[in-house]
C-alpha positions as protocol buffer text, in pm:
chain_id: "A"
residue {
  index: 1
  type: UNK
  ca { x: 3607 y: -7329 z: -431 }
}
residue {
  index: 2
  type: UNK
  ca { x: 3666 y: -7082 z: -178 }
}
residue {
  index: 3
  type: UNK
  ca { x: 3976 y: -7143 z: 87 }
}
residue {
  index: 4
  type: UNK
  ca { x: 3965 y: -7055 z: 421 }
}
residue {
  index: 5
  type: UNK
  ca { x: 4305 y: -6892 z: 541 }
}
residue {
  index: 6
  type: UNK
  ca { x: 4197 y: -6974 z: 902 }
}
residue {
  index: 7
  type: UNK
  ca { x: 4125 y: -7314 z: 833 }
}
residue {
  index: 8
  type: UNK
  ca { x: 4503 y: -7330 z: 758 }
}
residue {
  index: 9
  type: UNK
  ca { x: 4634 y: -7357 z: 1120 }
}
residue {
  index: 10
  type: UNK
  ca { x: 5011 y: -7490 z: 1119 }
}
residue {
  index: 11
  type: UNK
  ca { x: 5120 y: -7637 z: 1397 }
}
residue {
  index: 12
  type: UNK
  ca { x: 5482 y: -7825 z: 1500 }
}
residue {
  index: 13
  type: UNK
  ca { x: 5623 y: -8038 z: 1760 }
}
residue {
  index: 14
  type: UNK
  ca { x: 5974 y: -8014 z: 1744 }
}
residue {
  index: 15
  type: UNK
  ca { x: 6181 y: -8345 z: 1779 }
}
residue {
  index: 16
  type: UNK
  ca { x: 6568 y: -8241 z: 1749 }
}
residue {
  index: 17
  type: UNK
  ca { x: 6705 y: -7879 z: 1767 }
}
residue {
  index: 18
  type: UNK
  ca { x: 7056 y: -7872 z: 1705 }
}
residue {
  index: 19
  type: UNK
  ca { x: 7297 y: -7535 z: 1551 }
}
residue {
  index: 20
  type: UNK
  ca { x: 7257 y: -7688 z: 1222 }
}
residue {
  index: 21
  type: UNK
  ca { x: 6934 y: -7833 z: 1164 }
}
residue {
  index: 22
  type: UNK
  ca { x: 6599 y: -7796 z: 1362 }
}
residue {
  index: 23
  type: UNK
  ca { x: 6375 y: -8169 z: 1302 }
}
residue {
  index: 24
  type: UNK
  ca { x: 6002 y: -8117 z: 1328 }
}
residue {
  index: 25
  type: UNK
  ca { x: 5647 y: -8241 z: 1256 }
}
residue {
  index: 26
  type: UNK
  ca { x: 5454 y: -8013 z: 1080 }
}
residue {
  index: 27
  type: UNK
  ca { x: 5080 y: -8083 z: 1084 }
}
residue {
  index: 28
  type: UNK
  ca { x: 4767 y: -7873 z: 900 }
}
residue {
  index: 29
  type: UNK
  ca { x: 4448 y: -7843 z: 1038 }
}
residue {
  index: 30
  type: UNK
  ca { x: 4482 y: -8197 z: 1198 }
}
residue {
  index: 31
  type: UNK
  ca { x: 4750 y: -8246 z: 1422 }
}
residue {
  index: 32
  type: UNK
  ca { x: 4697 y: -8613 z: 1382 }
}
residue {
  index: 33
  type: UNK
  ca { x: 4854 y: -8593 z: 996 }
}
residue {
  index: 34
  type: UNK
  ca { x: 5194 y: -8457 z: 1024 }
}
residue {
  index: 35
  type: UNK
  ca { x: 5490 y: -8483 z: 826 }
}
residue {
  index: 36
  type: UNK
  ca { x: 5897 y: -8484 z: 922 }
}
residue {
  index: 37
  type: UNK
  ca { x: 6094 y: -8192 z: 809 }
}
residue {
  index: 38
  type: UNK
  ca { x: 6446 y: -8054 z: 889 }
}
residue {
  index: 39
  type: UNK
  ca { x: 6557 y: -7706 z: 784 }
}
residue {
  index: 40
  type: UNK
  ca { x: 6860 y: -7476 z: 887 }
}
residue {
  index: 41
  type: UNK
  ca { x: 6739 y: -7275 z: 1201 }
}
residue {
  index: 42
  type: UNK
  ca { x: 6783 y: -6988 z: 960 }
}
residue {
  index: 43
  type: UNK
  ca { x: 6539 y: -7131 z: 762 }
}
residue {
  index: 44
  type: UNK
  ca { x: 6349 y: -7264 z: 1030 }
}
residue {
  index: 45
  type: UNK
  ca { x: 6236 y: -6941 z: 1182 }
}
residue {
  index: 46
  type: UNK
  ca { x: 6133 y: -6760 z: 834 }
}
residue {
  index: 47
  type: UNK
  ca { x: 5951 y: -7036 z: 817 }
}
residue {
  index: 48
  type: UNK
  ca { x: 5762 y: -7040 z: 1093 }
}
residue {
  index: 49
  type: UNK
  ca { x: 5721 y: -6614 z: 1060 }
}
residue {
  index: 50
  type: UNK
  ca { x: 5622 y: -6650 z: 698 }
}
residue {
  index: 51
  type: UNK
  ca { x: 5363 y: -6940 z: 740 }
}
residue {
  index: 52
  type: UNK
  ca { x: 5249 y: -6832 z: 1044 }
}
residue {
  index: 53
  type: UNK
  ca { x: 5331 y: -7123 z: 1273 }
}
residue {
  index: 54
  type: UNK
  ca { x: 5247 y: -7245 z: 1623 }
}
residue {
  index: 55
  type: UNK
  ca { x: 5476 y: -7432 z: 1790 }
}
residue {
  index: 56
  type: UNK
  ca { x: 5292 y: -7693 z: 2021 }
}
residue {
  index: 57
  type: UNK
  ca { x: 5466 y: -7795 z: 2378 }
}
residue {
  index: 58
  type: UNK
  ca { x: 5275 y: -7986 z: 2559 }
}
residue {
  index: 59
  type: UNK
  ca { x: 5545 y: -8237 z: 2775 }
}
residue {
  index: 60
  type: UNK
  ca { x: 5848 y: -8180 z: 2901 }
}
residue {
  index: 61
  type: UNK
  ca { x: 6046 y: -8275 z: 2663 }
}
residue {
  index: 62
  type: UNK
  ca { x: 5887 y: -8039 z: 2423 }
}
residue {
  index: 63
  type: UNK
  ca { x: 5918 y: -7753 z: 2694 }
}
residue {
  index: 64
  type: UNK
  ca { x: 6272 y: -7842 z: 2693 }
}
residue {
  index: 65
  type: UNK
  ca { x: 6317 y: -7790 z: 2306 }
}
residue {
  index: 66
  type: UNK
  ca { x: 6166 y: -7520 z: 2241 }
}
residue {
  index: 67
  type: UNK
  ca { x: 6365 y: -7366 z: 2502 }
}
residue {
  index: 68
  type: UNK
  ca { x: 6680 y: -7490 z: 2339 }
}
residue {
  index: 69
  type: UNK
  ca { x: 6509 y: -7367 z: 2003 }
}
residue {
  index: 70
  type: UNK
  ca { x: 6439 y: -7015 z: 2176 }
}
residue {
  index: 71
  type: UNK
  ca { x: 6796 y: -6993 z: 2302 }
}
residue {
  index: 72
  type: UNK
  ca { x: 6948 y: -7073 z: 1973 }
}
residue {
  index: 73
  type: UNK
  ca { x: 6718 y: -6869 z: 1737 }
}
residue {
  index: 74
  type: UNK
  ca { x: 6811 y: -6570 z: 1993 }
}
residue {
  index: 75
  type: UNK
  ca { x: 7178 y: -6575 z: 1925 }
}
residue {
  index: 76
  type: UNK
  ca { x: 7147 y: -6544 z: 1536 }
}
């Protein structure tokens, strides 16, 4: 069986971004199905490079994060 690498879209919604851990969902292909994780930011942004990652912001709240998130990534 053939896989599709398209059909692998990886999306997040983050839920806590702190200096030592960032708490996400991650959800694949159906952004119904997710699942909690928590990495280092370190970790957190290879991560989302390497797996190719979109994070999704869609209140304010989640505006508000990943602004946090963009702040914090930028001074590593």
């Amino acid at each position: 069986m053939m896989v599709n690498p398209s059909a692998n879209k990886l999306t997040a919604r983050l839920k806590k971004v702190g200096p030592d851990f960032i708490e996400f969902e991650l959800a694949i292909i159906d952004p119904t199905i997710t699942g909690d994780l928590i990495l280092p930011p370190a970790q957190f942004k290879a991560f989302l490079v390497e797996q190719n990652v979109t994070i999704i912001a869609a209140t304010e709240e989640e505006h508000i994060l990943k602004m946090k998130l963009d702040s914090l990534l930028n001074q590593a």
